[in-house]
Biopython code that builds the backbone (N, CA, C, O; Angstrom):
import numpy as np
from Bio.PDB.StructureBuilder import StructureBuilder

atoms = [
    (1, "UNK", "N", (-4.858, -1.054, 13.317)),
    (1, "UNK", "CA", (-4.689, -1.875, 12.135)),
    (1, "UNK", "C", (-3.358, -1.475, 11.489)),
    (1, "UNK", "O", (-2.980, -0.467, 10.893)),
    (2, "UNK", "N", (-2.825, -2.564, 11.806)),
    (2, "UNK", "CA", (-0.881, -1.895, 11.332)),
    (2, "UNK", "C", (-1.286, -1.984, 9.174)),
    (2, "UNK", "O", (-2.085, -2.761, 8.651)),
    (3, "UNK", "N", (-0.442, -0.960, 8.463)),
    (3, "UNK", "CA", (-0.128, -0.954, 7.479)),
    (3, "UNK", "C", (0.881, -1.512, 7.076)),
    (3, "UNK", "O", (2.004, -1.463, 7.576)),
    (4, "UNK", "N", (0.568, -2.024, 6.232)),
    (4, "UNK", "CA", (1.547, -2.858, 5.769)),
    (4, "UNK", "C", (2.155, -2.932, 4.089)),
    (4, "UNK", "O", (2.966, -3.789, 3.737)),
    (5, "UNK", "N", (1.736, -2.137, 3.394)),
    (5, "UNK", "CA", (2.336, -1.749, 2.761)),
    (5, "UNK", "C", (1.033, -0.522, 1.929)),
    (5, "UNK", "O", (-0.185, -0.485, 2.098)),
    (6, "UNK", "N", (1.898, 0.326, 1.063)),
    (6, "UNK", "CA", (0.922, 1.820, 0.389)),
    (6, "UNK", "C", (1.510, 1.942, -0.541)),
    (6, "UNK", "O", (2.720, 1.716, -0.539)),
    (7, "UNK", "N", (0.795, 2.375, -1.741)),
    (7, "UNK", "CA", (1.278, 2.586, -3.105)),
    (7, "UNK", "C", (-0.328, 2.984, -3.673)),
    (7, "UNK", "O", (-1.457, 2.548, -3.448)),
    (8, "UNK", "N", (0.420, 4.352, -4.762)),
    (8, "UNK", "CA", (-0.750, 5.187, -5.265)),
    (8, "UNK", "C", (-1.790, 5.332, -5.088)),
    (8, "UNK", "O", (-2.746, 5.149, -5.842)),
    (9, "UNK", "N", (-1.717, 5.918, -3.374)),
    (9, "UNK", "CA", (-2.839, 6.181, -2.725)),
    (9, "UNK", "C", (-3.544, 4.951, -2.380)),
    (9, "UNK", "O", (-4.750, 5.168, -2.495)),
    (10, "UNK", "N", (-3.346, 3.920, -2.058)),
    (10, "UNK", "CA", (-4.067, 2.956, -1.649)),
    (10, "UNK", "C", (-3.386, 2.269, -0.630)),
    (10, "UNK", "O", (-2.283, 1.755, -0.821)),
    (11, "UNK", "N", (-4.088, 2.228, 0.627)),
    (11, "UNK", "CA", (-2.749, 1.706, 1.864)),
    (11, "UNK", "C", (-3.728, 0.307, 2.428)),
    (11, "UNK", "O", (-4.921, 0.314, 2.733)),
    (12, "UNK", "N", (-2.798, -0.800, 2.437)),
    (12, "UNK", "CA", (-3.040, -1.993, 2.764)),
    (12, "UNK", "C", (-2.652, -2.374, 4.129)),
    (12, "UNK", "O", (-1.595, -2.037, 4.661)),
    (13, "UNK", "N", (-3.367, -2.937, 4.548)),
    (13, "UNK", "CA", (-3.161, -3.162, 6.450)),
    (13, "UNK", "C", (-4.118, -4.459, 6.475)),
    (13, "UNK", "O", (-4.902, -4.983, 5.683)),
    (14, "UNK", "N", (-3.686, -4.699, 7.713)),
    (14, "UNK", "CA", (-4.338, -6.350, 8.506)),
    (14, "UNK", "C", (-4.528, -6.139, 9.660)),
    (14, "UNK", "O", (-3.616, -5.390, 10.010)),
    (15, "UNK", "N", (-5.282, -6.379, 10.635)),
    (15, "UNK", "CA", (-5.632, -6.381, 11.845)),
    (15, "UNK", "C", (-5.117, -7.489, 12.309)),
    (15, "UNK", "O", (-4.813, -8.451, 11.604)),
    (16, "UNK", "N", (-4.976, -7.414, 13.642)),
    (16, "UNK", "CA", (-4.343, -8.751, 14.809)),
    (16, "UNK", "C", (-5.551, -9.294, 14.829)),
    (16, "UNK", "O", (-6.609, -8.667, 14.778)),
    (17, "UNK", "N", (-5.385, -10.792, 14.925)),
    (17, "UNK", "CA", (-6.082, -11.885, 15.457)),
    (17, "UNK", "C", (-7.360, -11.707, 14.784)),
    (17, "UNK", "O", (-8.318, -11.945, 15.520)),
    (18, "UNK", "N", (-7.693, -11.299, 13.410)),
    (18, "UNK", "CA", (-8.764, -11.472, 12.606)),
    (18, "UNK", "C", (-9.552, -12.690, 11.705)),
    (18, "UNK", "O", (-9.102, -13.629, 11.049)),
    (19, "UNK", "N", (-10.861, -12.255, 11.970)),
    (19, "UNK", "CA", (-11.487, -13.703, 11.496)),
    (19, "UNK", "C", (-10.981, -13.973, 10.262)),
    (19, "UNK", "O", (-10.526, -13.052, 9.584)),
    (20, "UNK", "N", (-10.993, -15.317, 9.789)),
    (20, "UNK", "CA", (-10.699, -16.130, 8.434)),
    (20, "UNK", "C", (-11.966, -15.553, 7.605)),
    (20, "UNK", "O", (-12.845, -14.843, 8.093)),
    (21, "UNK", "N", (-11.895, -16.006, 6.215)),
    (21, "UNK", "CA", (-10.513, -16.582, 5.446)),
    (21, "UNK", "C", (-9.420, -15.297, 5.732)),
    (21, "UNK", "O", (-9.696, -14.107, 5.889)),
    (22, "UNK", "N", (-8.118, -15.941, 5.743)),
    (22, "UNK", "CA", (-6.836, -14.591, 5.784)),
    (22, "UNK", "C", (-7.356, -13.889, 4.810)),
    (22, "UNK", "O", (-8.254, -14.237, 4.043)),
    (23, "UNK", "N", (-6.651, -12.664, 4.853)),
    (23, "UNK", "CA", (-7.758, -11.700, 4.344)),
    (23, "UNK", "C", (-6.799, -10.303, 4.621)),
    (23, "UNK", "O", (-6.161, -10.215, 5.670)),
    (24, "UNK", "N", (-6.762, -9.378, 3.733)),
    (24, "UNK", "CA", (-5.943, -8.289, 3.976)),
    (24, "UNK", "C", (-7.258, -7.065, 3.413)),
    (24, "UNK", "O", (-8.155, -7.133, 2.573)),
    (25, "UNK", "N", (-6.782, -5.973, 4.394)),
    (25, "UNK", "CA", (-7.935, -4.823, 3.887)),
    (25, "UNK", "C", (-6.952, -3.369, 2.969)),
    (25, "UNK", "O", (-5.854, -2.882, 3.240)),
    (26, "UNK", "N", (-7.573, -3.165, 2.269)),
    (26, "UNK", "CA", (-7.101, -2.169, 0.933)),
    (26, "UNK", "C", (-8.314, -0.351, 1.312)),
    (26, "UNK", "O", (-9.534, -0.264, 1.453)),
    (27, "UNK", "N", (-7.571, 0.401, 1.336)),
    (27, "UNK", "CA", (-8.132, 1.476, 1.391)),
    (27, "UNK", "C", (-8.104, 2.349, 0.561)),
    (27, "UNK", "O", (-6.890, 2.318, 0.360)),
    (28, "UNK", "N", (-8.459, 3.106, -0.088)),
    (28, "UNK", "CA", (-8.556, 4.007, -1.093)),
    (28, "UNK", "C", (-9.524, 5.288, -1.191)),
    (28, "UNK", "O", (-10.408, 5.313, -2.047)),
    (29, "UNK", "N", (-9.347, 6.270, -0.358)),
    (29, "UNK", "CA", (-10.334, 7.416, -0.648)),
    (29, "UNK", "C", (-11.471, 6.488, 0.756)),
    (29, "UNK", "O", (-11.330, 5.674, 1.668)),
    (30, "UNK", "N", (-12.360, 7.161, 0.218)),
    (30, "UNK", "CA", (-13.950, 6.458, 0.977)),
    (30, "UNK", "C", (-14.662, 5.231, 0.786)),
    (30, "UNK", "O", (-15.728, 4.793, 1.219)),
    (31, "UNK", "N", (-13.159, 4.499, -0.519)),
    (31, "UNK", "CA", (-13.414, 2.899, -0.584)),
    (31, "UNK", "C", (-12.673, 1.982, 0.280)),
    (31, "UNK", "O", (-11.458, 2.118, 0.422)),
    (32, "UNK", "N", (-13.389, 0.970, 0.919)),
    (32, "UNK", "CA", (-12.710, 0.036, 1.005)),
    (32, "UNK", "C", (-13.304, -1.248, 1.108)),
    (32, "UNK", "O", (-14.533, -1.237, 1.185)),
    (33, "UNK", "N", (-12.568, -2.690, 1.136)),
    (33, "UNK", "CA", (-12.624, -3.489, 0.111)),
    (33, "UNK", "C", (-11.807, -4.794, 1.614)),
    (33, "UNK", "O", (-10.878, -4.426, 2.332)),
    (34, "UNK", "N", (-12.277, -5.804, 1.692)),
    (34, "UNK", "CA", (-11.519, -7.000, 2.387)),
    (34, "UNK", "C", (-11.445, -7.844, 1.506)),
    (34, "UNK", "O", (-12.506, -8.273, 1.054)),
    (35, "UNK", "N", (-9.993, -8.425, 0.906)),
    (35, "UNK", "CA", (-9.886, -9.373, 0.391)),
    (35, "UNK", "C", (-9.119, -10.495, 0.787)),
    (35, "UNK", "O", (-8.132, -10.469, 1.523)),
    (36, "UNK", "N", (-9.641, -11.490, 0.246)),
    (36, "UNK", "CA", (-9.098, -12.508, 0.275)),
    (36, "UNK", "C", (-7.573, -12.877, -0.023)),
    (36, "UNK", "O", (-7.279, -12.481, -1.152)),
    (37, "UNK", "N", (-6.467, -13.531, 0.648)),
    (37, "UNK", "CA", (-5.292, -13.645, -0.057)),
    (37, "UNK", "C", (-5.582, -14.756, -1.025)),
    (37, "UNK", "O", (-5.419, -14.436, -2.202)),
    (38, "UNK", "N", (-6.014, -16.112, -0.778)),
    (38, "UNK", "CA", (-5.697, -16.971, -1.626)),
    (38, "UNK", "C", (-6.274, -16.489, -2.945)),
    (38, "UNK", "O", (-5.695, -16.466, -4.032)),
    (39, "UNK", "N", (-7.561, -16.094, -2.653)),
    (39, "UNK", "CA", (-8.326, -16.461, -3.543)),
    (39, "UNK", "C", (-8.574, -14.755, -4.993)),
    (39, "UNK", "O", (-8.879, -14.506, -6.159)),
    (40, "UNK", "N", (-8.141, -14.110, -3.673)),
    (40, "UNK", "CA", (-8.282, -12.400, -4.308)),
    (40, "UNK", "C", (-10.042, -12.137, -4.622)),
    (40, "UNK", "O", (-10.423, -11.176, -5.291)),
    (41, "UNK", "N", (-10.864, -13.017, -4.103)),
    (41, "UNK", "CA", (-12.319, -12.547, -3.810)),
    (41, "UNK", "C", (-12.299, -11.272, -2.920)),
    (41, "UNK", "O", (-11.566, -11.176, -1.935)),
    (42, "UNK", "N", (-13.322, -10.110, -3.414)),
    (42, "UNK", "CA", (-13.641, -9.723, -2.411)),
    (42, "UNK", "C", (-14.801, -9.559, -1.490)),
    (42, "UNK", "O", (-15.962, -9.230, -1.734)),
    (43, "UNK", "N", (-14.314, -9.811, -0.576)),
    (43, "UNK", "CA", (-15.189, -10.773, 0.480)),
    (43, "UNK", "C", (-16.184, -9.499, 1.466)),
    (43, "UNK", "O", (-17.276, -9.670, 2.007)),
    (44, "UNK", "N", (-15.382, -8.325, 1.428)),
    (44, "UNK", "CA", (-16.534, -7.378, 1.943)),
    (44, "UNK", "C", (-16.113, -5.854, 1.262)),
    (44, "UNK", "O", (-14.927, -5.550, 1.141)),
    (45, "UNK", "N", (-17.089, -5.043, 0.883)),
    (45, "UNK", "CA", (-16.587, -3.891, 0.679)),
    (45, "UNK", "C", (-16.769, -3.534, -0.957)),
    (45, "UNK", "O", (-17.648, -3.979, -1.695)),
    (46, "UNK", "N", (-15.895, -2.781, -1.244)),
    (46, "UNK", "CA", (-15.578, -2.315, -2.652)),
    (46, "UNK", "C", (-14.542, -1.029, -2.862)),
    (46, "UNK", "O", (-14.265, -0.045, -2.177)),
    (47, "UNK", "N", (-14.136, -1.506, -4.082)),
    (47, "UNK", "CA", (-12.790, -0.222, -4.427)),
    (47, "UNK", "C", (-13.120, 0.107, -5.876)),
    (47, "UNK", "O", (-14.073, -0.539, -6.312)),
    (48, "UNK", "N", (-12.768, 0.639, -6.403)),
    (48, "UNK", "CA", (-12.792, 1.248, -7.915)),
    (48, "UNK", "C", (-12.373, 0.301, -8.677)),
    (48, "UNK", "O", (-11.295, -0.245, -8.439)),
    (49, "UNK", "N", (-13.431, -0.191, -10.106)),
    (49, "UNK", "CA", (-12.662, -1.098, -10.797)),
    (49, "UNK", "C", (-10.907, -0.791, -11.184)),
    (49, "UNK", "O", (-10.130, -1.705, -11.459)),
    (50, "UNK", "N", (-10.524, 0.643, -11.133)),
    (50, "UNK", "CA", (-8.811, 0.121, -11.841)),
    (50, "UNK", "C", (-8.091, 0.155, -10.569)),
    (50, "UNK", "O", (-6.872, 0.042, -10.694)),
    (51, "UNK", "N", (-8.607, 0.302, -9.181)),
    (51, "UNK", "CA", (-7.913, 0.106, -8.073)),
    (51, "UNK", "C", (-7.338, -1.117, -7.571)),
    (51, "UNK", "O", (-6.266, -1.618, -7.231)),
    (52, "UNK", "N", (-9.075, -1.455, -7.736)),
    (52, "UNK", "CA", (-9.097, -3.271, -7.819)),
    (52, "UNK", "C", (-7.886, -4.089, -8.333)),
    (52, "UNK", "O", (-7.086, -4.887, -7.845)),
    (53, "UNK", "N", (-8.145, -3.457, -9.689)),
    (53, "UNK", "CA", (-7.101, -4.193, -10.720)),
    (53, "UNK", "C", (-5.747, -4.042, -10.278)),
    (53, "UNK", "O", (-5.026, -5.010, -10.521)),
    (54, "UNK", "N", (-5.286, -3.193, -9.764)),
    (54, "UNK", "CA", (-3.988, -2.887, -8.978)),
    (54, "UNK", "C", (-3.402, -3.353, -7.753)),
    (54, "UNK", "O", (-2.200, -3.473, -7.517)),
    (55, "UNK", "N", (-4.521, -3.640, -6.883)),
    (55, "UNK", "CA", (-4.336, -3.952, -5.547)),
    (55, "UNK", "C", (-4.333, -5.647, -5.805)),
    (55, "UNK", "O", (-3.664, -6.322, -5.022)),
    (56, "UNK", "N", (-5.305, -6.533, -7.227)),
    (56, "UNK", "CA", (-4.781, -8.051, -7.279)),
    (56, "UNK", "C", (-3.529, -8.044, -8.006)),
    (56, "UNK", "O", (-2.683, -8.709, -7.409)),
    (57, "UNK", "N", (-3.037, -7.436, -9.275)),
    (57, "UNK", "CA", (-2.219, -7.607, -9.057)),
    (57, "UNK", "C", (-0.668, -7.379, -8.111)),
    (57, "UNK", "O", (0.319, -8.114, -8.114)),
    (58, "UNK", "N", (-0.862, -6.289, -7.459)),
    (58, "UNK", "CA", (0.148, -6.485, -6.086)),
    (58, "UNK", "C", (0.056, -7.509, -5.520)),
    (58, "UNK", "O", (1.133, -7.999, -5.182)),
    (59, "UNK", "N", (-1.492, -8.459, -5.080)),
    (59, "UNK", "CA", (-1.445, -9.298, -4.177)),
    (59, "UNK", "C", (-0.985, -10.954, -4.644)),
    (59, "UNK", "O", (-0.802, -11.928, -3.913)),
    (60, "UNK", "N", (-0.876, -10.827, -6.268)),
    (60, "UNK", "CA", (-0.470, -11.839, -7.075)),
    (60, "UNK", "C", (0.931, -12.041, -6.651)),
    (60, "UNK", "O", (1.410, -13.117, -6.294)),
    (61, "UNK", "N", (1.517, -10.955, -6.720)),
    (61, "UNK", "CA", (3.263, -11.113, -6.524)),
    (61, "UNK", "C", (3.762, -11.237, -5.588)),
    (61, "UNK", "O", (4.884, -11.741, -5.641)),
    (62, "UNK", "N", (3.020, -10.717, -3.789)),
    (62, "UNK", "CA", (2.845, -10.800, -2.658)),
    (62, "UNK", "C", (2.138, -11.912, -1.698)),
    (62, "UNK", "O", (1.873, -11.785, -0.503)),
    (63, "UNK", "N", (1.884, -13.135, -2.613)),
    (63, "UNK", "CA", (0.804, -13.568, -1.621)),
    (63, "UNK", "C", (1.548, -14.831, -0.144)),
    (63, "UNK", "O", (1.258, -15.468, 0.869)),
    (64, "UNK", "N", (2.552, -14.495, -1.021)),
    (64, "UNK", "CA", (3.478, -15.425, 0.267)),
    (64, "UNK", "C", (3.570, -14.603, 1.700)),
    (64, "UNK", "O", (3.235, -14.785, 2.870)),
    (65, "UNK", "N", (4.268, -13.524, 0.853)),
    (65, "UNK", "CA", (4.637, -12.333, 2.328)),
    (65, "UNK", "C", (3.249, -11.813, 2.820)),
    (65, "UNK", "O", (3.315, -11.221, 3.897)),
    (66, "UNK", "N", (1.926, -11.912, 2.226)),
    (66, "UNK", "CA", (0.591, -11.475, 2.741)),
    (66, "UNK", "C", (0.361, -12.666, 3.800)),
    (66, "UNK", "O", (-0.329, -12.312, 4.756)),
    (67, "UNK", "N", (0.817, -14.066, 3.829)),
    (67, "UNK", "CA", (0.397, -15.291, 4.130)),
    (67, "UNK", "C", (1.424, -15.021, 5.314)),
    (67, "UNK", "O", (0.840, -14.963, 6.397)),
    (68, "UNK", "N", (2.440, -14.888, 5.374)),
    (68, "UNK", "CA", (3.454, -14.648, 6.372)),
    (68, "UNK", "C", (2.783, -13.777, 7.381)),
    (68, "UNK", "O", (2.309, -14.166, 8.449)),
    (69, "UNK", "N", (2.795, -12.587, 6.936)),
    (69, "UNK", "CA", (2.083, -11.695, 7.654)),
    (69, "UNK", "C", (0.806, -11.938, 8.347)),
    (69, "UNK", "O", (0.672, -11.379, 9.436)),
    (70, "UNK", "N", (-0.104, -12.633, 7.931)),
    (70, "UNK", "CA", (-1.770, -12.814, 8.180)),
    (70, "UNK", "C", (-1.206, -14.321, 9.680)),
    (70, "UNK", "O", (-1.987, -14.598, 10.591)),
    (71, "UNK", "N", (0.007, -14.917, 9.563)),
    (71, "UNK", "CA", (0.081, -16.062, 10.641)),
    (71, "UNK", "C", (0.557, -14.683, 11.887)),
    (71, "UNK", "O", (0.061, -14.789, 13.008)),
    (72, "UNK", "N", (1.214, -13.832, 11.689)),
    (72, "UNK", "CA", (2.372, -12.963, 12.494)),
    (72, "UNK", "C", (1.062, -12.182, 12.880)),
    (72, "UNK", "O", (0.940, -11.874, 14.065)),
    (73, "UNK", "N", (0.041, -11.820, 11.966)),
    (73, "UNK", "CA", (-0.972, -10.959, 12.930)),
    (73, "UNK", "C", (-1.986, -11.924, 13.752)),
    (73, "UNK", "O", (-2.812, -11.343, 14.457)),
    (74, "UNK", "N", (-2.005, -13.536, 13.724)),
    (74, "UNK", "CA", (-2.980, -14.231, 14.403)),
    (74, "UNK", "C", (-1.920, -14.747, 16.018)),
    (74, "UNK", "O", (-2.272, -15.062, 17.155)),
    (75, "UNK", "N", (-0.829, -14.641, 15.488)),
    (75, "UNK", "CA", (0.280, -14.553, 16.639)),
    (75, "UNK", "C", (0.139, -12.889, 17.642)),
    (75, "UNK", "O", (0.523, -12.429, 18.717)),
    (76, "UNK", "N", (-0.585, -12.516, 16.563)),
    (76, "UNK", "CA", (-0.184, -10.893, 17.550)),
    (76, "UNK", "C", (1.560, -9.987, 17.739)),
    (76, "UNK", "O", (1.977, -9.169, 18.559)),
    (77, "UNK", "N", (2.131, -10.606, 16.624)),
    (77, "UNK", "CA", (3.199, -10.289, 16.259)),
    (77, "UNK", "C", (3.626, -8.975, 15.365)),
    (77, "UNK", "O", (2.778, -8.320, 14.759)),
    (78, "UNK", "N", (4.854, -8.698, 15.348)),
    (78, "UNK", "CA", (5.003, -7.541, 14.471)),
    (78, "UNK", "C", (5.016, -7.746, 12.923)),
    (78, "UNK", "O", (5.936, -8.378, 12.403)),
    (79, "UNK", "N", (3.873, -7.148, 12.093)),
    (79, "UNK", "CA", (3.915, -7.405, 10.519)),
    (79, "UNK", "C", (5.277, -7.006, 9.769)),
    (79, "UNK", "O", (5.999, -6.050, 10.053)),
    (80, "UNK", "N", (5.438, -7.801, 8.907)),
    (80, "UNK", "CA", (6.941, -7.078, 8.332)),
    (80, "UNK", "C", (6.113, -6.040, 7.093)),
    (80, "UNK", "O", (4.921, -6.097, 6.792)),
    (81, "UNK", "N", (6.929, -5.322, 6.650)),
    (81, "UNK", "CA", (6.333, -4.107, 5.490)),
    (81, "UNK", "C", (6.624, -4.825, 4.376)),
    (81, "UNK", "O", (7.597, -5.578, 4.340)),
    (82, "UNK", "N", (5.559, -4.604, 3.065)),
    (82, "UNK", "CA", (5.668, -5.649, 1.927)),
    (82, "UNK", "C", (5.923, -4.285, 0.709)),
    (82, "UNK", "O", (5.246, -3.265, 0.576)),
    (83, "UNK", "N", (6.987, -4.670, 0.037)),
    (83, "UNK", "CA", (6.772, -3.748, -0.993)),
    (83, "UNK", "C", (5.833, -3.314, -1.815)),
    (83, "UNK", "O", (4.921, -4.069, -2.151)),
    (84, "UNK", "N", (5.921, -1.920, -2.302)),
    (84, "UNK", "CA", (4.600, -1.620, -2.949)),
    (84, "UNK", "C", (4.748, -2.110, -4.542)),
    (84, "UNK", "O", (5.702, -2.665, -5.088)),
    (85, "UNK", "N", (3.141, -1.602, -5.219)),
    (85, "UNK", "CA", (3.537, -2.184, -6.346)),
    (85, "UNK", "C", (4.705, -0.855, -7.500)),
    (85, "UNK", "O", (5.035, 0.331, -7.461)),
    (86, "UNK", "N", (4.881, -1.826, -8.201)),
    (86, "UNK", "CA", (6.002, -0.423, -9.036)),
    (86, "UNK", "C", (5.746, -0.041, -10.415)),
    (86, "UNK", "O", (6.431, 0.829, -10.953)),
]
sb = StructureBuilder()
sb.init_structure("model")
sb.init_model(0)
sb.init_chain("A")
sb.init_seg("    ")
for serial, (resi, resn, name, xyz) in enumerate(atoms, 1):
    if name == "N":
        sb.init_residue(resn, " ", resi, " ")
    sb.init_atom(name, np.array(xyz, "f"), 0.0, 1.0, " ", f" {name:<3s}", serial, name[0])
structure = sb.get_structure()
């Protein structure tokens, strides 16, 4: 599962050729959490409410380059790295 981008302890990655909805996974400690890009549901899992809060808004400002990325991993392609949040 390539990473694709990490910031304060929380590292975000996507798997190749993964089931819909696009969907990026968030790790944190012994949490983790599949979310949704469009929608920022999360669709399996769980993270800490102020993690949470951190990882949508990263994915608010990111959701183009998450969308880029999520076609490049159904291609089986190389993910580009997305900045973290700041």
């Amino acid at each position: 599962m390539p990473e694709i981008s990490r910031f304060l302890g929380i590292i975000i990655a996507m798997y190749y050729n993964d089931h819909n909805p696009p969907h990026f996974h968030a790790k944190y400690g012994d949490f983790e959490a599949v979310i949704a890009i469009d929608t920022g549901e999360v669709v399996e899992g769980r993270l800490p409410p102020r993690v949470l809060g951190l990882v949508q808004e990263w994915r608010e400002y990111h959701k183009t380059e998450l969308t880029g990325d999520w076609d490049l991993a159904r291609d089986r392609k190389v993910l580009k790295k997305i900045e973290p949040l700041e």
